[in-house]
PyMOL Python script that loads the backbone (N, CA, C, O; Angstrom):
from pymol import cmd

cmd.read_pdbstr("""\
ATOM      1  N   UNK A   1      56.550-221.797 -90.811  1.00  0.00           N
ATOM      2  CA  UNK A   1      57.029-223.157 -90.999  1.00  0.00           C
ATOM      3  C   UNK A   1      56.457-224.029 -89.888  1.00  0.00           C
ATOM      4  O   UNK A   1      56.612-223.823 -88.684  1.00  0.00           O
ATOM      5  N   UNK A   2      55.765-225.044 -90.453  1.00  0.00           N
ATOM      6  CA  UNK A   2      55.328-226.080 -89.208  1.00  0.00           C
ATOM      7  C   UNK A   2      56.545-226.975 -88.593  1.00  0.00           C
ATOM      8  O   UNK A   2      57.615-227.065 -89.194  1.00  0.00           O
ATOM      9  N   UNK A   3      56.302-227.636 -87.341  1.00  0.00           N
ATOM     10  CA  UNK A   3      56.944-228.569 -87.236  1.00  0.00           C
ATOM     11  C   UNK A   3      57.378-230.207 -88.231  1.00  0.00           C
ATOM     12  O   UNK A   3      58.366-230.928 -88.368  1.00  0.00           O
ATOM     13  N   UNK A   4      56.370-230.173 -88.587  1.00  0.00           N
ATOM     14  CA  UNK A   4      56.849-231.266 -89.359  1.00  0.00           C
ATOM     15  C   UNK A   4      57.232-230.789 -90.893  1.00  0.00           C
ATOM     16  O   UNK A   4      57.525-231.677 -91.694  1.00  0.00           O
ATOM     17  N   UNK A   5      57.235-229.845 -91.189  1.00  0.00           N
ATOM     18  CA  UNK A   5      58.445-229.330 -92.158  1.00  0.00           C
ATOM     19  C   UNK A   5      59.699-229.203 -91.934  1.00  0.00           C
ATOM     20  O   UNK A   5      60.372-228.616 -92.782  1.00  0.00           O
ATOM     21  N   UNK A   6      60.361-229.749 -90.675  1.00  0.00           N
ATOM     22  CA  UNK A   6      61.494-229.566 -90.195  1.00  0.00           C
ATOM     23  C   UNK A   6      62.306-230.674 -89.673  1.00  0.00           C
ATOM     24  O   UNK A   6      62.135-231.190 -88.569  1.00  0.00           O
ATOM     25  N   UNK A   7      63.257-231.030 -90.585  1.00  0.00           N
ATOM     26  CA  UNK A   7      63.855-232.125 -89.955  1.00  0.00           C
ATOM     27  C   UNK A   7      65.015-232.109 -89.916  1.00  0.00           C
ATOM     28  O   UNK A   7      65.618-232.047 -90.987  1.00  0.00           O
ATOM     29  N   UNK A   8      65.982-232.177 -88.281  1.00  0.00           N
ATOM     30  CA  UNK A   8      67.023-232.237 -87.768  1.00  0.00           C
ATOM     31  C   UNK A   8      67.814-233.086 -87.884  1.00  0.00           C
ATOM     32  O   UNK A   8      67.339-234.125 -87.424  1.00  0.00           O
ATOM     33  N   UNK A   9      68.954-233.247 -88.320  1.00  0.00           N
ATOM     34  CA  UNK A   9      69.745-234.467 -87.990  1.00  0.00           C
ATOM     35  C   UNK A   9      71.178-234.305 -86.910  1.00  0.00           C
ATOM     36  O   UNK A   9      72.006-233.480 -87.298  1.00  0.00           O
ATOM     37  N   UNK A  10      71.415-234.864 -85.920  1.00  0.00           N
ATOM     38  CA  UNK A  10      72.574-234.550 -85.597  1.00  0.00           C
ATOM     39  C   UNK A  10      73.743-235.499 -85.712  1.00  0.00           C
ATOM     40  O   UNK A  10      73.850-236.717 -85.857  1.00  0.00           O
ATOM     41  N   UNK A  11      74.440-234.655 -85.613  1.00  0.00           N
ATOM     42  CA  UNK A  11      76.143-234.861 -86.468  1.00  0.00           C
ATOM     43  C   UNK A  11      77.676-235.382 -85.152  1.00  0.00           C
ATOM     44  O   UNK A  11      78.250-234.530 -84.474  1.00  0.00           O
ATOM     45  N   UNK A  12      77.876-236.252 -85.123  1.00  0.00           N
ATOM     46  CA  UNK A  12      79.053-236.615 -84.313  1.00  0.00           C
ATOM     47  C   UNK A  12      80.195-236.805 -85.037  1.00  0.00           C
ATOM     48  O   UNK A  12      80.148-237.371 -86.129  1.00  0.00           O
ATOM     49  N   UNK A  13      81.213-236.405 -84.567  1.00  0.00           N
ATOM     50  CA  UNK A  13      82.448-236.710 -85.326  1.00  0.00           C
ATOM     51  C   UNK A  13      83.194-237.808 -84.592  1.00  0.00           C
ATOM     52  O   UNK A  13      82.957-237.754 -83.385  1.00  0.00           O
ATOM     53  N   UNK A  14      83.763-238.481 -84.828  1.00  0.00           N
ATOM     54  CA  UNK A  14      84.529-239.594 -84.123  1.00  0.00           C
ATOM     55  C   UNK A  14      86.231-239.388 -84.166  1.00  0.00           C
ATOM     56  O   UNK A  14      86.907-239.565 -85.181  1.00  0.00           O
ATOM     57  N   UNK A  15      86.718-239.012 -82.952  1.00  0.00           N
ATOM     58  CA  UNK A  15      88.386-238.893 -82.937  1.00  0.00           C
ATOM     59  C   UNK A  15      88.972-240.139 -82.618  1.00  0.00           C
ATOM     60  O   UNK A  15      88.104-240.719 -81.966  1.00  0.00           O
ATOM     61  N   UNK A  16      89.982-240.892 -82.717  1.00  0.00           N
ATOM     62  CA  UNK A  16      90.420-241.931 -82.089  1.00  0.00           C
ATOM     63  C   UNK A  16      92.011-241.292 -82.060  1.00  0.00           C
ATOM     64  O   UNK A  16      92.707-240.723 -82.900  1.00  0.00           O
ATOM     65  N   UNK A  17      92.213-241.721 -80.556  1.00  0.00           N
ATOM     66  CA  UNK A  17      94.069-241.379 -80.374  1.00  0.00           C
ATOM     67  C   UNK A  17      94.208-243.225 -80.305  1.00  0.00           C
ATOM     68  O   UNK A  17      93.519-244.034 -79.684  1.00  0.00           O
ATOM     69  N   UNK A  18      95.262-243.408 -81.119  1.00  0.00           N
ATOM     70  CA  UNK A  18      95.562-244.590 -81.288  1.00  0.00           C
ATOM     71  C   UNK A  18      96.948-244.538 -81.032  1.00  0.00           C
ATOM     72  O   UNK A  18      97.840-244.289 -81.843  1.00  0.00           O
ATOM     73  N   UNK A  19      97.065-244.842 -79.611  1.00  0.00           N
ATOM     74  CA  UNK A  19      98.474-244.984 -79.152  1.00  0.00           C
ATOM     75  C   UNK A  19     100.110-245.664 -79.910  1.00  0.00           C
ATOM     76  O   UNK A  19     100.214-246.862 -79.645  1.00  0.00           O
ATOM     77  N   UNK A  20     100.840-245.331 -80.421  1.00  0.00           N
ATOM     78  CA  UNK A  20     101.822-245.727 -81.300  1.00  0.00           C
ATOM     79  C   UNK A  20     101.444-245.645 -82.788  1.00  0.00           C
ATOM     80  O   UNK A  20     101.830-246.394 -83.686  1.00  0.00           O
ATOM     81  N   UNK A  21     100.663-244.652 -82.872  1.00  0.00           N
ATOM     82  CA  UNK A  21     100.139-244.510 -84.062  1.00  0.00           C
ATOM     83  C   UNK A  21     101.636-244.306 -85.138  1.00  0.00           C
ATOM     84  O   UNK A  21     101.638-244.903 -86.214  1.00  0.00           O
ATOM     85  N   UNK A  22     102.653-243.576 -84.804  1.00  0.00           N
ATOM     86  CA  UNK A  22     103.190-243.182 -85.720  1.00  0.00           C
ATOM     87  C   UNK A  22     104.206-244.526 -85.851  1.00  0.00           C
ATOM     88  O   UNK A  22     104.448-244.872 -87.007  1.00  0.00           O
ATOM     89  N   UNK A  23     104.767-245.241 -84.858  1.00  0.00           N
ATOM     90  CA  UNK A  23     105.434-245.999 -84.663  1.00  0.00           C
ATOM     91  C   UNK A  23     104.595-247.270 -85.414  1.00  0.00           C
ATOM     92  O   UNK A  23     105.438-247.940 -86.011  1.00  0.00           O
ATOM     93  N   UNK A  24     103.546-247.714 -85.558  1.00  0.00           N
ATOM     94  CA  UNK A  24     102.988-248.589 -86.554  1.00  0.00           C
ATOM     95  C   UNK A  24     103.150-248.211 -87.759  1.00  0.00           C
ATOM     96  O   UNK A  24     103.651-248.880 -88.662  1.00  0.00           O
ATOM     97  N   UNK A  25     102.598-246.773 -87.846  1.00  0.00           N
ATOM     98  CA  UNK A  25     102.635-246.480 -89.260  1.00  0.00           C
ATOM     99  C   UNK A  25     104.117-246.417 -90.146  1.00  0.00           C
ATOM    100  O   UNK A  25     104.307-246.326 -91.359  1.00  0.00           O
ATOM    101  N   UNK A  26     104.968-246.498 -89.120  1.00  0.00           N
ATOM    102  CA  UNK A  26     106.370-246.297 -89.828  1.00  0.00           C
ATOM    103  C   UNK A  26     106.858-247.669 -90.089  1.00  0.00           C
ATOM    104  O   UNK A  26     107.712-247.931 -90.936  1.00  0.00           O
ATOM    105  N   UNK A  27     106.092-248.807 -89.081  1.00  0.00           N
ATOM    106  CA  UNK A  27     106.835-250.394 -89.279  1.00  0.00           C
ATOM    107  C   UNK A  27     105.937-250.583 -90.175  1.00  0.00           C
ATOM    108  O   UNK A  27     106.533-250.727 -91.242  1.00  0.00           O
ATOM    109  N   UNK A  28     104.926-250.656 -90.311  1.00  0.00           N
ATOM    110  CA  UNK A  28     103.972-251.417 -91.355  1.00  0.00           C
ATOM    111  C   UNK A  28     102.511-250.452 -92.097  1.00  0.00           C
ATOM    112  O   UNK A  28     101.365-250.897 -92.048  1.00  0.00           O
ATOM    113  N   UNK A  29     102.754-249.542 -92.537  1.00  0.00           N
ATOM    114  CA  UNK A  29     101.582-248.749 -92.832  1.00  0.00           C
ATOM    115  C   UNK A  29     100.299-249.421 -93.727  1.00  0.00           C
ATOM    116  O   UNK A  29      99.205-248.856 -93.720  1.00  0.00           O
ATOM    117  N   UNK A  30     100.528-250.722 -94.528  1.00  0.00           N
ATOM    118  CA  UNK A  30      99.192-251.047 -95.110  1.00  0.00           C
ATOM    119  C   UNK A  30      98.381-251.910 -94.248  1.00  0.00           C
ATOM    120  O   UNK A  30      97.160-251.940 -94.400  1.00  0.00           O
ATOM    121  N   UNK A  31      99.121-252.797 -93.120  1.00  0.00           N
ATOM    122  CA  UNK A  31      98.780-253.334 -92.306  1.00  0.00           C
ATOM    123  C   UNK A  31      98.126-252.270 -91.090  1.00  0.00           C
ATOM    124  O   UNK A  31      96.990-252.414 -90.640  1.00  0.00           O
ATOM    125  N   UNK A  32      98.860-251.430 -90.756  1.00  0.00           N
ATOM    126  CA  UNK A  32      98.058-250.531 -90.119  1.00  0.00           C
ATOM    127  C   UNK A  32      97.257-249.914 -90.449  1.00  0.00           C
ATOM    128  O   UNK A  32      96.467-249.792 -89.513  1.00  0.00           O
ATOM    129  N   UNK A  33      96.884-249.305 -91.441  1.00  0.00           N
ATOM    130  CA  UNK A  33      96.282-249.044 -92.164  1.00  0.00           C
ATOM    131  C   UNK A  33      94.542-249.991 -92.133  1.00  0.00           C
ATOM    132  O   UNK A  33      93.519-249.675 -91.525  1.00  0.00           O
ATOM    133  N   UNK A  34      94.837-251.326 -93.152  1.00  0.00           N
ATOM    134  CA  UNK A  34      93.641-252.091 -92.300  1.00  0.00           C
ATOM    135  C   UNK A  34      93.313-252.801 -91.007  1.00  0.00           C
ATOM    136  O   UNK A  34      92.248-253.401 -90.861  1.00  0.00           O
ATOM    137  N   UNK A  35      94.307-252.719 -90.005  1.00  0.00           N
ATOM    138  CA  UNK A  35      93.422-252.840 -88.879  1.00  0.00           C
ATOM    139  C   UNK A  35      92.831-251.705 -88.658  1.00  0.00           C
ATOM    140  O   UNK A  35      91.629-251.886 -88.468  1.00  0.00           O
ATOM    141  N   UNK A  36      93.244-250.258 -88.578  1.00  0.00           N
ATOM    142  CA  UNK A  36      92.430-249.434 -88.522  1.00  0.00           C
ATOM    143  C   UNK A  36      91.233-249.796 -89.126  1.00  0.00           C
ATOM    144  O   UNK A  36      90.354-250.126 -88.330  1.00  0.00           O
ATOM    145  N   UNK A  37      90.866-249.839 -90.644  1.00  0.00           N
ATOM    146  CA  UNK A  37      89.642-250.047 -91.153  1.00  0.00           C
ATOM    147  C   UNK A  37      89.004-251.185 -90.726  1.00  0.00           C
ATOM    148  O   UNK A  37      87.867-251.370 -91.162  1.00  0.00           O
ATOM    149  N   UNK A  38      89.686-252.337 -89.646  1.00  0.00           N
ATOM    150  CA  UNK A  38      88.383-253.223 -89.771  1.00  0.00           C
ATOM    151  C   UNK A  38      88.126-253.087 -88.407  1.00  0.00           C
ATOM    152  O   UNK A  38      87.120-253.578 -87.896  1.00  0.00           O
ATOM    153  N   UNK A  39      89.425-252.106 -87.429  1.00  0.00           N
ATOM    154  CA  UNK A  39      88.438-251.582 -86.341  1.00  0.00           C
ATOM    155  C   UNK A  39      86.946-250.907 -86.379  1.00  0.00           C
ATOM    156  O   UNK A  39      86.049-251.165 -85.577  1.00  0.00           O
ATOM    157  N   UNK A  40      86.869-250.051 -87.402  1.00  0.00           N
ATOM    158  CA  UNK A  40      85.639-248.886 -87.977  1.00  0.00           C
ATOM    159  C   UNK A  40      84.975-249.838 -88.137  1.00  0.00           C
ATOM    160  O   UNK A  40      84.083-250.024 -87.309  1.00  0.00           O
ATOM    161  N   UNK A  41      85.108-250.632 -89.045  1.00  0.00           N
ATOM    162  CA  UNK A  41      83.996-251.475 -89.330  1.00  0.00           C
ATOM    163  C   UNK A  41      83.286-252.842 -88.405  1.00  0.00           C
ATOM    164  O   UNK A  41      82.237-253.452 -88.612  1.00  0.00           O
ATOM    165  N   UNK A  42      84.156-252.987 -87.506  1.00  0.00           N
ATOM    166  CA  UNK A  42      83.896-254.124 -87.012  1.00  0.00           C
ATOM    167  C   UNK A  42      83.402-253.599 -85.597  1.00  0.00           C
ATOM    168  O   UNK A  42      82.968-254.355 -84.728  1.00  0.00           O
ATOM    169  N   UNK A  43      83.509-252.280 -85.465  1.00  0.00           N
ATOM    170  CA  UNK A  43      83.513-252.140 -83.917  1.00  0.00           C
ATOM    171  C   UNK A  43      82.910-250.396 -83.785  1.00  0.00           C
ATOM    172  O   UNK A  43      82.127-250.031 -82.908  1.00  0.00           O
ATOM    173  N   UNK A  44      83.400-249.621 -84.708  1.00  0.00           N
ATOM    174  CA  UNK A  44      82.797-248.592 -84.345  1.00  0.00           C
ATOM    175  C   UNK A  44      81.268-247.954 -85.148  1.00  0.00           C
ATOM    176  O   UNK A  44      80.390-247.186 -84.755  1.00  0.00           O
ATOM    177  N   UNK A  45      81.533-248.836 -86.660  1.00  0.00           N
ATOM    178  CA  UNK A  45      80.147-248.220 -86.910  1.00  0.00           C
ATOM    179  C   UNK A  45      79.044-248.677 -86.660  1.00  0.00           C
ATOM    180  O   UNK A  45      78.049-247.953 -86.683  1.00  0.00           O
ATOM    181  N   UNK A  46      78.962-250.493 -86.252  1.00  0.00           N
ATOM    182  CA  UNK A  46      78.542-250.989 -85.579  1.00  0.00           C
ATOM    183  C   UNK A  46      77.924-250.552 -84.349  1.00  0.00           C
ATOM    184  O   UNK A  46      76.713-250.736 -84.231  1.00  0.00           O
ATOM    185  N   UNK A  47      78.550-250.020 -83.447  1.00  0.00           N
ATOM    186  CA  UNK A  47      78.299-249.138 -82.469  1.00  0.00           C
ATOM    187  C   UNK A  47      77.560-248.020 -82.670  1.00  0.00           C
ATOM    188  O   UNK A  47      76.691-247.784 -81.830  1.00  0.00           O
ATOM    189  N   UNK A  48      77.742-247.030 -83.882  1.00  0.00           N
ATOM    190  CA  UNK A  48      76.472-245.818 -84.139  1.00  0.00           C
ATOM    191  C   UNK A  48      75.531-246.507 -84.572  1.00  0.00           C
ATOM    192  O   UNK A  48      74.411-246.334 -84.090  1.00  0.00           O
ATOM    193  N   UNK A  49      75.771-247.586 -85.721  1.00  0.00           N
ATOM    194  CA  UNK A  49      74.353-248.242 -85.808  1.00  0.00           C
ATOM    195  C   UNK A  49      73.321-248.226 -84.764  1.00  0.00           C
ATOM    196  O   UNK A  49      72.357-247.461 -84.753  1.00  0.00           O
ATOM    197  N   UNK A  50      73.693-249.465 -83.555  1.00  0.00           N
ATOM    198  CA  UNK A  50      73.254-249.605 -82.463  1.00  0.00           C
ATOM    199  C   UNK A  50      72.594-248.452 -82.376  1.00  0.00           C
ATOM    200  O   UNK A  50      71.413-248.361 -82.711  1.00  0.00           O
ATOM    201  N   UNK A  51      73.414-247.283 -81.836  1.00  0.00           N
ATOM    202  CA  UNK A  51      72.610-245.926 -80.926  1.00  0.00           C
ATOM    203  C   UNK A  51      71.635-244.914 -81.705  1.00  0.00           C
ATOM    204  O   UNK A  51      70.803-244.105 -81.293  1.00  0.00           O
ATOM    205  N   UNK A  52      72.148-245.346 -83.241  1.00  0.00           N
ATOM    206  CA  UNK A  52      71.138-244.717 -84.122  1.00  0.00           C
ATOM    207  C   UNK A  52      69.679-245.449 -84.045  1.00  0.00           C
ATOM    208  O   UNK A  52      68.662-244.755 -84.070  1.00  0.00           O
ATOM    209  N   UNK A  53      69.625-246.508 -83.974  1.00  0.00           N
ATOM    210  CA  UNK A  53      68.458-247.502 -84.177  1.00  0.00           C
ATOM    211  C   UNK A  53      67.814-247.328 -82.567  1.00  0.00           C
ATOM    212  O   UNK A  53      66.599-247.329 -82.373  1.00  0.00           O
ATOM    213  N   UNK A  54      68.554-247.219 -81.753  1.00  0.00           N
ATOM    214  CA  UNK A  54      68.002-247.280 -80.587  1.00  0.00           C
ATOM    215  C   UNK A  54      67.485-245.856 -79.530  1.00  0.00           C
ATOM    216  O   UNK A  54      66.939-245.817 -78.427  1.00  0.00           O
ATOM    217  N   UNK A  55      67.978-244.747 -80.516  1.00  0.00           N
ATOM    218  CA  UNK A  55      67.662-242.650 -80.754  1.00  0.00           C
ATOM    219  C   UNK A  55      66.170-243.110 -81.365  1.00  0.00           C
ATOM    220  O   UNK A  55      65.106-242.750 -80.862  1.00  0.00           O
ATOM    221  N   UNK A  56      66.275-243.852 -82.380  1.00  0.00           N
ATOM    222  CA  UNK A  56      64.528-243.668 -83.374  1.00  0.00           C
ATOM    223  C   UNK A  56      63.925-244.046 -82.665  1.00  0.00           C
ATOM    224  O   UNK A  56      62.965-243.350 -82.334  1.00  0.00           O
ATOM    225  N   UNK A  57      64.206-245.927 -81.731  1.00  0.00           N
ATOM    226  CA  UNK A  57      63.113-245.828 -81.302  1.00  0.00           C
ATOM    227  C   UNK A  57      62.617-245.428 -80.407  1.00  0.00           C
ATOM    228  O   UNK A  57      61.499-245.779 -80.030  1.00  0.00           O
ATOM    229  N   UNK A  58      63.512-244.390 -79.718  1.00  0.00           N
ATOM    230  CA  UNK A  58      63.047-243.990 -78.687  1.00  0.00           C
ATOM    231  C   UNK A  58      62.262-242.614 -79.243  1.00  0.00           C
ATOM    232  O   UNK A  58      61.090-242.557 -78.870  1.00  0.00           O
ATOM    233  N   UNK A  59      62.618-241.748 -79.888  1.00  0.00           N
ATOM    234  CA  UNK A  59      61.991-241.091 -80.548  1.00  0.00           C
ATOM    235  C   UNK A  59      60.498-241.187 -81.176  1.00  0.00           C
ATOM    236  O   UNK A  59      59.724-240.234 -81.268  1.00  0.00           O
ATOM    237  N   UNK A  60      60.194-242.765 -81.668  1.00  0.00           N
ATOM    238  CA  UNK A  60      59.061-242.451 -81.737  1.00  0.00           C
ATOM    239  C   UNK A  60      58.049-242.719 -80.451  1.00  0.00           C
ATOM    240  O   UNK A  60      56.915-242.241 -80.428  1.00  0.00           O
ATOM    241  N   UNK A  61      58.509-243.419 -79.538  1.00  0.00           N
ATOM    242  CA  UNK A  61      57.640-243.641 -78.428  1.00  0.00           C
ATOM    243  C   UNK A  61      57.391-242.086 -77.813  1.00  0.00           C
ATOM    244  O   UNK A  61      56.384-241.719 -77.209  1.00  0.00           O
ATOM    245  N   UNK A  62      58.295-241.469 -78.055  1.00  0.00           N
ATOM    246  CA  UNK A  62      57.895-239.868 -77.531  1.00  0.00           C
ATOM    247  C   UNK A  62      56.820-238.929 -78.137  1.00  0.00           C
ATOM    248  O   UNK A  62      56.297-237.923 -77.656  1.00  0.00           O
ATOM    249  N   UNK A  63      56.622-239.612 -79.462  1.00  0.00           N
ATOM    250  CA  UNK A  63      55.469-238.783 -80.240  1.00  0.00           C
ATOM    251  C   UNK A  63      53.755-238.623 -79.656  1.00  0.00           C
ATOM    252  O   UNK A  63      52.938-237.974 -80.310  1.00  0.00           O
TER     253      UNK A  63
END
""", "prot")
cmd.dss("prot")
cmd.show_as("cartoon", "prot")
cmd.util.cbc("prot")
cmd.orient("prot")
């Protein structure tokens, strides 16, 4: 197998401890619920974007 028959991807999982988690979820769960989701969206995938785009290009300057 050559090298460029081989392509890696790596994998992060994302945990969040969200302090009073249960205590939100018990006063208001759909509301908690989407701030959670527009945290993800507004702030964390945003953020892998970033480091994904900025892994390639560093990646290819290494070639």
């Amino acid at each position: 197998m050559t090298d460029q028959s081989i392509q890696r991807r790596l994998a992060a999982i994302v945990v969040a401890d969200v302090v009073g988690y249960t205590r939100l979820m018990e006063a208001d769960e759909v509301a908690t619920l989407a701030n959670l989701r527009e945290l993800r969206s507004g702030v964390i995938e945003p953020a892998v974007m970033r480091h994904k785009v900025a892994s390639s290009r560093s990646w290819a300057t290494d070639s």
